[in-house]
C-alpha positions as a printed Julia matrix, in Angstrom:
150×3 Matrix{Float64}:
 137.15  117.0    45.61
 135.34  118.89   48.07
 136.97  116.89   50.71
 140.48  116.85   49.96
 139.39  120.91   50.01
 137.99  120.71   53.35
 141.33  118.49   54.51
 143.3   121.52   53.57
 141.3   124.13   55.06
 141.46  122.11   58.64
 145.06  122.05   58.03
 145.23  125.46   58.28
 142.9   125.92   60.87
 145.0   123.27   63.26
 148.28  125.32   62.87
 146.09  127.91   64.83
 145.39  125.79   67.95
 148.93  124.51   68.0
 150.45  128.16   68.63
 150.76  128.61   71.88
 150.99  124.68   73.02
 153.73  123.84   75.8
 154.62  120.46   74.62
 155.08  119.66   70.89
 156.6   116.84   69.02
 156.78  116.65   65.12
 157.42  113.43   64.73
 160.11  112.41   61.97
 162.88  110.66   61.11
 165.34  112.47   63.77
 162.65  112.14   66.5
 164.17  110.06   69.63
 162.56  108.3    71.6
 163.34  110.15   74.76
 161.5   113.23   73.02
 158.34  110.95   72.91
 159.21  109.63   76.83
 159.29  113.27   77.61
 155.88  114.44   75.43
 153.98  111.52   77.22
 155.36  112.11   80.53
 152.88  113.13   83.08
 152.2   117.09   84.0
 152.02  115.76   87.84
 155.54  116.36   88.42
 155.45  119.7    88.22
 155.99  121.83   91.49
 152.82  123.7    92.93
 150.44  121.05   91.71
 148.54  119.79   94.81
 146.94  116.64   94.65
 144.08  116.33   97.05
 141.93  119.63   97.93
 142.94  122.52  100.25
 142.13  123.12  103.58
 139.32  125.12  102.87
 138.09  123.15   99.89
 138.24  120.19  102.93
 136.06  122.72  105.27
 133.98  123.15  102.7
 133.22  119.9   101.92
 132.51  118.72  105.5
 129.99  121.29  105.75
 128.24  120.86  102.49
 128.45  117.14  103.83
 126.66  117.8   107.43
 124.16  119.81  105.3
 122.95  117.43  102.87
 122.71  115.01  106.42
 120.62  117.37  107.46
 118.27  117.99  104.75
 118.14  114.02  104.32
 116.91  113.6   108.04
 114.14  116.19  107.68
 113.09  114.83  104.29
 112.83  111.13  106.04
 110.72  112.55  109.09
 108.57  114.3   106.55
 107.65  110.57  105.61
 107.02  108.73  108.41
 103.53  108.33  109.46
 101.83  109.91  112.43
 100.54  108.21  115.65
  97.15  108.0   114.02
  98.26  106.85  110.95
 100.01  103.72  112.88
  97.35  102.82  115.4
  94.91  102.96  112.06
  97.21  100.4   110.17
  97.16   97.92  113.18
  93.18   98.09  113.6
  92.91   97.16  109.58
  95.55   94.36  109.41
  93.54   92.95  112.26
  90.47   93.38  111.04
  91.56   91.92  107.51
  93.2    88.98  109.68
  89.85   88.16  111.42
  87.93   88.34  107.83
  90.1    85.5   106.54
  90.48   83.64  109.58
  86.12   83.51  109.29
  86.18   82.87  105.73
  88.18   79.84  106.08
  86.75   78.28  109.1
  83.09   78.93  106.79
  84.68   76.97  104.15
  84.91   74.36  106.3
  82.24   74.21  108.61
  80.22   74.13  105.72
  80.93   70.71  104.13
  81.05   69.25  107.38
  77.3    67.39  107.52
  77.51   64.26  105.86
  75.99   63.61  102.37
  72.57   62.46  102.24
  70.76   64.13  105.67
  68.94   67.25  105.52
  69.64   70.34  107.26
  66.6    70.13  109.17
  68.42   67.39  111.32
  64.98   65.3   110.91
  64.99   61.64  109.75
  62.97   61.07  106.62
  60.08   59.03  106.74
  59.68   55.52  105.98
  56.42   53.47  105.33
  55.39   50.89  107.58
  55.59   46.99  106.12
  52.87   45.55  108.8
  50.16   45.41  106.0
  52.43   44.39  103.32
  51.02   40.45  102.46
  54.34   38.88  101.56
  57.02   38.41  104.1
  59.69   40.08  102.74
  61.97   38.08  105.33
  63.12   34.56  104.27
  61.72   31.67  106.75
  64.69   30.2   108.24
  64.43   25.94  107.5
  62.91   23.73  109.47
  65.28   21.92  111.75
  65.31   18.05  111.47
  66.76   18.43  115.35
  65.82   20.14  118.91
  68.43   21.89  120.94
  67.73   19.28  123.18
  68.78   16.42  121.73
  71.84   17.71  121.22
């Protein structure tokens, strides 16, 4: 109930913002259809209209548009970095260059002595055999010929 109440209390209230409306169509049985062409027609034909802005609405415009130029120019200088700034950034990148260029060459440099000799360059040392009793050579076999008679 309390909405078909508020229904007829916005009825009411409508008929008060139709008053004073230039184009109206109460549409019903006797409405033609060149009553709805002319309700949907557009308002642009209508004399005095101007389509694009004036001439000083275009002056305007062009000089709002050379200052907001303007004020993006000095807020990209305010940015860029002084001659200090730039020499500073090219002495670290080289630095940082060098650092990993030495890092890598220690990476390698460092595996490259062969497995098994010491760092001291030295050869280790190895006991003599002289006073060892058994021959640890085998005695090549007796020959049944000479070179000779050959």
């Amino acid at each position: 109930m309390a909405v078909i109440e508020e229904a007829r209390e916005g009825e009411e209230n409508l008929d008060k913002y139709f008053e004073g409306v230039e184009k109206l169509v109460k549409l019903d049985a006797n409405t033609d259809l060149e009553q709805l062409e002319e309700f949907f027609k557009d308002s642009d034909d209508d004399e005095g209209v101007v389509d694009g802005p004036t001439e000083a609405e275009q002056i305007m415009l062009k000089e709002d548009i050379a200052k907001f130029k303007e004020g993006v120019k000095k807020e990209r200088e305010k940015y860029q970095p002084t001659a200090a700034e730039k020499i500073f950034a090219v002495a670290k990148s080289i630095i940082l260059r060098a650092l990993a260029f030495y890092l890598i060459m220690w990476l390698f440099k460092r595996n490259s002595t062969p497995g098994g000799i010491p760092r001291g360059g030295g050869v280790p040392h190895v006991d003599d055999f002289e006073d060892v009793k058994e021959d640890l050579a085998t005695p090549a076999p007796e020959l049944a010929f000479t070179v000779d008679e050959l």
